[in-house]
matplotlib code that plots the C-alpha trace (Angstrom):
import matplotlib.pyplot as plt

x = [26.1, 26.6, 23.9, 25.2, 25.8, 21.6, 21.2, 23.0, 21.3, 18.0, 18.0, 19.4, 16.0, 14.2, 15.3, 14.1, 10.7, 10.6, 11.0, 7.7, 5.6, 2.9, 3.1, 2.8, -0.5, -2.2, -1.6, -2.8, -5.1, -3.3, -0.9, -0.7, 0.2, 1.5, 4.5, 2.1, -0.5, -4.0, -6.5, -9.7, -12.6, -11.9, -14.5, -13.7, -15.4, -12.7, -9.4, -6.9, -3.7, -0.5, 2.1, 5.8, 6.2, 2.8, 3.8, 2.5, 0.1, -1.4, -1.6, -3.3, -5.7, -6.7, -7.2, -8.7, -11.1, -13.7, -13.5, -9.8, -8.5, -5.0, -1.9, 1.4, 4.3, 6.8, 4.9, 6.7, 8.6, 10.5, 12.5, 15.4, 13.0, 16.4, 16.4, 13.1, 12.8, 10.1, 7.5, 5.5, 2.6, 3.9, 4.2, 0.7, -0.5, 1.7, 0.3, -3.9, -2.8, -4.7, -2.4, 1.2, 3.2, 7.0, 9.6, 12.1, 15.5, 16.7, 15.3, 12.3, 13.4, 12.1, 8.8, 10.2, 11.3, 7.7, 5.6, 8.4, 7.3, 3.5, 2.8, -0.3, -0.6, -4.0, -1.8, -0.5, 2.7, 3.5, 6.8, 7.7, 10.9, 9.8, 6.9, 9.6, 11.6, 14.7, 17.8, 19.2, 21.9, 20.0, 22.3, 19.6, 16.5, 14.7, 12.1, 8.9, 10.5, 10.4, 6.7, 6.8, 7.8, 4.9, 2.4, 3.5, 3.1, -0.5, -1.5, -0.8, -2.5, -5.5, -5.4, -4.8, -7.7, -10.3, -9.2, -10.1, -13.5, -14.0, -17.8, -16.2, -13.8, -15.4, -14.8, -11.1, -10.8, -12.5, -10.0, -7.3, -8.0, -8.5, -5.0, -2.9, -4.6, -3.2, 0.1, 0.1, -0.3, 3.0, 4.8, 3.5, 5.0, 8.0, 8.2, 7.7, 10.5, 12.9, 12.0, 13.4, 16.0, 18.0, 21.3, 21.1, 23.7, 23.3, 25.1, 23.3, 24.0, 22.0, 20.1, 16.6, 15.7, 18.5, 15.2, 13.0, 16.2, 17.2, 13.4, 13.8, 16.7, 19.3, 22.6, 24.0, 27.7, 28.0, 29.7, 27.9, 30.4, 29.9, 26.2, 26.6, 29.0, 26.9, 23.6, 24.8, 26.3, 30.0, 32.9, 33.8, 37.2, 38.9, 39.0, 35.3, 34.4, 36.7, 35.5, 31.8, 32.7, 34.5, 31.0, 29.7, 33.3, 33.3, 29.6, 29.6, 26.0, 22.8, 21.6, 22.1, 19.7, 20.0, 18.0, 16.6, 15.0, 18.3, 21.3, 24.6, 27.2, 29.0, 25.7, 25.2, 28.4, 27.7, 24.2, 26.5, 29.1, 26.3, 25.3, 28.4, 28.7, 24.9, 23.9, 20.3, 19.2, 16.4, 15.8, 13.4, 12.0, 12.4, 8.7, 5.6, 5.0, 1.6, -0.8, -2.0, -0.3, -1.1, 1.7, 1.3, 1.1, 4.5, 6.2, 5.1, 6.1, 9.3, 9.6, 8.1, 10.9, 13.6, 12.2, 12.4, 16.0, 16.8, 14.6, 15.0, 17.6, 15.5, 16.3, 12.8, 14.7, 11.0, 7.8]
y = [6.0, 6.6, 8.1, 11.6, 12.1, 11.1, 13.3, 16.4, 15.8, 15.8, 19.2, 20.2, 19.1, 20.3, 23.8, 23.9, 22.6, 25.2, 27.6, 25.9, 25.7, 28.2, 26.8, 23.3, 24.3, 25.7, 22.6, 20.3, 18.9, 17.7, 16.2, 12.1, 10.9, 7.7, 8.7, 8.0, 5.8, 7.1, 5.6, 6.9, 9.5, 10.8, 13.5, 17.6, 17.2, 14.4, 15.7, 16.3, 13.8, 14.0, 11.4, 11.7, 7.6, 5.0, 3.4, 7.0, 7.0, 3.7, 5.0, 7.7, 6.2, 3.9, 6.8, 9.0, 6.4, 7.4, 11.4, 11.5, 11.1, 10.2, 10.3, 8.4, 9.6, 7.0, 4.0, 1.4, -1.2, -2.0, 1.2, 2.6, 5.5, 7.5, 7.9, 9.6, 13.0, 15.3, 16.1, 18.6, 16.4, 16.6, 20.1, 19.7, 17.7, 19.4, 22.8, 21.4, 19.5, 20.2, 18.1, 16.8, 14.0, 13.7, 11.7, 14.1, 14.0, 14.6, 12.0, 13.4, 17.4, 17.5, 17.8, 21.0, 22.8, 22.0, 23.4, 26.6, 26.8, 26.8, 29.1, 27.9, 28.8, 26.4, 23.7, 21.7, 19.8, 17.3, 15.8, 13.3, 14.2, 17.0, 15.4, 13.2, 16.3, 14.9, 16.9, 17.0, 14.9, 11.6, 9.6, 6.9, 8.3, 5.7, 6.4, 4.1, 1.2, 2.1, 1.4, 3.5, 6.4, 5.7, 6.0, 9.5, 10.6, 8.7, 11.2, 13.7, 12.9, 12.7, 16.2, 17.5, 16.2, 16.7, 20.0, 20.8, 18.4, 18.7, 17.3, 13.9, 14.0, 10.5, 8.6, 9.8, 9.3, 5.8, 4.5, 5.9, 3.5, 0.8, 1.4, 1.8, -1.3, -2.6, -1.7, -2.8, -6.2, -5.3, -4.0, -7.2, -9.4, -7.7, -8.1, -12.1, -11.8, -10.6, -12.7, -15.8, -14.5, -11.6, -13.1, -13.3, -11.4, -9.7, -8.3, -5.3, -3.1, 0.1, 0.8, 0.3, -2.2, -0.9, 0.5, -2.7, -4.8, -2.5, -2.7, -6.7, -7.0, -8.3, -7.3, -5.9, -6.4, -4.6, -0.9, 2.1, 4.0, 0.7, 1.4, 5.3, 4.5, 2.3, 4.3, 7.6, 5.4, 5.6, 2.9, 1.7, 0.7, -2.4, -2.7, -2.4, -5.0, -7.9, -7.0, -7.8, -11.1, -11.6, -11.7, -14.4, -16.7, -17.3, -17.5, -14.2, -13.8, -15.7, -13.5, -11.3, -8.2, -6.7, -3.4, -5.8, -2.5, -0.8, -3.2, -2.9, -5.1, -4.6, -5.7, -8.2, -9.6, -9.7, -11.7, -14.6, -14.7, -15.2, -17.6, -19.3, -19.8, -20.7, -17.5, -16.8, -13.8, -11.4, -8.8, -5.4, -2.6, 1.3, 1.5, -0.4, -3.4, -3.4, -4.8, -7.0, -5.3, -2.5, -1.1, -3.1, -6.7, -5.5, -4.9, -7.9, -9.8, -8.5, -10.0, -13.4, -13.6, -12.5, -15.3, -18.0, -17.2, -17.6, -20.6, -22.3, -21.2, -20.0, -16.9, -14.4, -12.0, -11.0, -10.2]
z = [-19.0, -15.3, -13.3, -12.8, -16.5, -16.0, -13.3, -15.9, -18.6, -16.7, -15.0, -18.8, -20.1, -17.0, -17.2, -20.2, -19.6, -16.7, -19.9, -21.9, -19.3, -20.5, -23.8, -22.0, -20.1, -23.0, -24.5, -21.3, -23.6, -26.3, -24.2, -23.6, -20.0, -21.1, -18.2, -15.0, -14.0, -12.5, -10.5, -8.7, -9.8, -13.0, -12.0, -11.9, -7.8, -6.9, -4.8, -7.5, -6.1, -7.8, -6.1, -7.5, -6.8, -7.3, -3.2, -1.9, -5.0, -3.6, 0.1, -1.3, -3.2, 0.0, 2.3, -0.5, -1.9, -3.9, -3.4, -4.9, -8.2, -8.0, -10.6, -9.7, -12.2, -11.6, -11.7, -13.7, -11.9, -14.8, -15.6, -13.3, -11.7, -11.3, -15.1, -15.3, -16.8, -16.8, -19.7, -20.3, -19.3, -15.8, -15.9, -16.6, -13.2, -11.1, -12.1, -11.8, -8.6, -5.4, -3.0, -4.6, -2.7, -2.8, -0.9, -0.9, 0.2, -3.0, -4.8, -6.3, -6.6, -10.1, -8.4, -6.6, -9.6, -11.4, -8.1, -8.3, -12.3, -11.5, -8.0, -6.5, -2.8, -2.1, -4.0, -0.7, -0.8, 1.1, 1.2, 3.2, 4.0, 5.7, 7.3, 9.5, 10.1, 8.5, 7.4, 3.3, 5.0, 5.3, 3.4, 2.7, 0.4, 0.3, 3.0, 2.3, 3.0, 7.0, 7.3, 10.8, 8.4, 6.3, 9.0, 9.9, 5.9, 5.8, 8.8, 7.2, 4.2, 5.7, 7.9, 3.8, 2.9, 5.6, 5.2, 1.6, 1.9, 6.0, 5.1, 4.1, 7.6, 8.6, 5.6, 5.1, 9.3, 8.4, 5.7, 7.9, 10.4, 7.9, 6.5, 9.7, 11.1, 8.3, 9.3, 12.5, 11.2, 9.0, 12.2, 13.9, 11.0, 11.4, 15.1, 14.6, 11.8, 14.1, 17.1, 15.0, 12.3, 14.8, 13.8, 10.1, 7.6, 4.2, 1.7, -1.0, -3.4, -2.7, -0.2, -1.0, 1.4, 4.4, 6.2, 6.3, 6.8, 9.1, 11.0, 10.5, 13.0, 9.7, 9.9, 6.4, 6.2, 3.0, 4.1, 3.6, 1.2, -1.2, -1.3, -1.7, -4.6, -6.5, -5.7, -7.0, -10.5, -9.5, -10.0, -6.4, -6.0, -6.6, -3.1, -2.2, -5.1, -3.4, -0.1, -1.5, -3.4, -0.4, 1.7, -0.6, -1.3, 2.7, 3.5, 5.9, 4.6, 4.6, 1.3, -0.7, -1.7, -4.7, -6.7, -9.4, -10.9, -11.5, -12.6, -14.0, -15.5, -11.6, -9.9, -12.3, -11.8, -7.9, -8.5, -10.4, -7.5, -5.3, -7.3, -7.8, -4.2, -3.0, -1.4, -2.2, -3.9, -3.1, -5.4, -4.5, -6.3, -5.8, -7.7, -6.5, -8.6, -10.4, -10.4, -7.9, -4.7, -2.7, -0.3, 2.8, 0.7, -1.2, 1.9, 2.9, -0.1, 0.2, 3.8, 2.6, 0.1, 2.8, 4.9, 2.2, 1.4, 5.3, 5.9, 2.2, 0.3, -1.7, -4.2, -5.2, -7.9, -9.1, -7.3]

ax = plt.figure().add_subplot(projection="3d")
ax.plot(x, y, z, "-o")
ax.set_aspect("equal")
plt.show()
């Protein structure tokens, strides 16, 4: 089933939700949240977080510490986050929420249609998207993997929350510091990346990782409207697949970089020509894996990995 058959079905079953919803908050406490992952105070004085995806959860959560109770709906590293639909459970947290985080450009707007269900005008929203001032035409949605981006959202998170607990300013101002120092060092790994790998060549499928690779100096030979095709679950042409296999049967690229959270039988079938011809894979997430990272080591995981492939031939298709 191609995504946008997905996509159908899931504002379908979304306007319907939007329907229930008064039946699904009298309910809140019958209802399992099996679809998110929470971390934090539990407690009713802890800042009520909701984060549409567990990366922004996480950065959340650092900033926030122990005066935030945080929720992250998608959250599992092993599903395609682009088949998740709504429950009434969500409906739920959006509606109790006192800050919600969203990436937006599109790829989260189920979150939209929840707030839009449940009015709440102290409820703050911030979505990211709108944060960097960025127009509904950025082709590439996939924002946290720019780590310069993620900075500008972690800003803001913190004005939201000094604002609804101003007695607790230094300790948010505090773990703000902590975190960007943090990704300074990030930036700074990526400045040495660059400094020695400027010249290398990848081929993808999506474009999860354009903004990092993108940030890392690496040239991606694989065309934009190939990217866009298989991103939004549509059949490129037979022309588009030989230029790909192409990349790999002549060695134009160094590695290949594939969505291991979201595969097909046509990505599939361009992890074995890689294979067949020695190009090393890397494969990334859309979702934070859990446990044992927090944003910053993922990112930086995902830069070890690119670095082994380049320096020895080495392929990383799971974190």
């Amino acid at each position: 089933m191609s995504r946008l058959t997905l996509k159908k079905r899931r504002v379908r079953k979304l306007q319907n939700l939007t329907k229930l919803l008064p039946l699904a908050l009298s309910m809140a406490v019958l209802l399992p949240l099996s679809a998110c992952n929470t971390s934090g105070n539990d407690t009713k004085s802890a800042i009520q977080v909701v984060a549409a995806e567990n990366e922004y959860g996480n950065i959340a959560s650092q900033i926030g510490g122990k005066y935030v109770s945080v929720t992250s709906i998608m959250s599992n590293p092993n599903t395609d986050p682009h088949e998740y639909e709504a429950s009434a459970s969500t409906a739920t947290l959006i509606a109790n929420a006192q800050i919600v985080i969203q990436n937006g450009v599109g790829y989260d707007s189920f979150i939209n249609k929840l707030e839009s269900a449940s009015p709440n005008t102290d409820r703050v929203n911030l979505n990211v998207q709108n944060i960097l001032h960025l127009s509904n035409s950025t082709e590439n949605p996939h924002l946290w993997y720019n780590p310069y981006y993620i900075a500008s959202m972690s800003k803001a998170f913190t004005k939201a929350l000094i604002n609804l607990a101003p007695s607790h300013r230094q300790y948010f101002s505090d773990n703000e510091n902590k975190f960007l120092g943090s990704l300074r060092k990030l930036e700074s790994q990526i400045a040495t990346f660059k400094s020695k790998y400027k010249n290398a060549k990848v081929a993808t499928t999506e474009p999860v990782a354009d903004y990092l690779l993108t940030a890392l100096g690496i040239d991606n030979l694989t065309p934009w409207s190939l990217q866009a095709t298989i991103m939004n679950g549509i059949d490129p042409s037979p022309e588009a697949v030989s230029f790909e296999e192409n990349l790999f049967s002549t060695h134009k690229v160094n590695l290949f970089v594939y969505n291991q959270q979201v595969t097909t039988s046509l990505t599939q079938s361009f992890v074995e020509y890689a294979n067949k011809n020695s190009i090393p894979i890397v494969g990334v997430y859309e979702t934070m894996p859990t446990p044992g990272y927090n944003y910053q080591t993922w990112m930086g995981a995902e830069i070890k990995a690119i670095q082994k492939a380049l320096t020895g031939h080495l392929s990383t298709t799971k974190l």
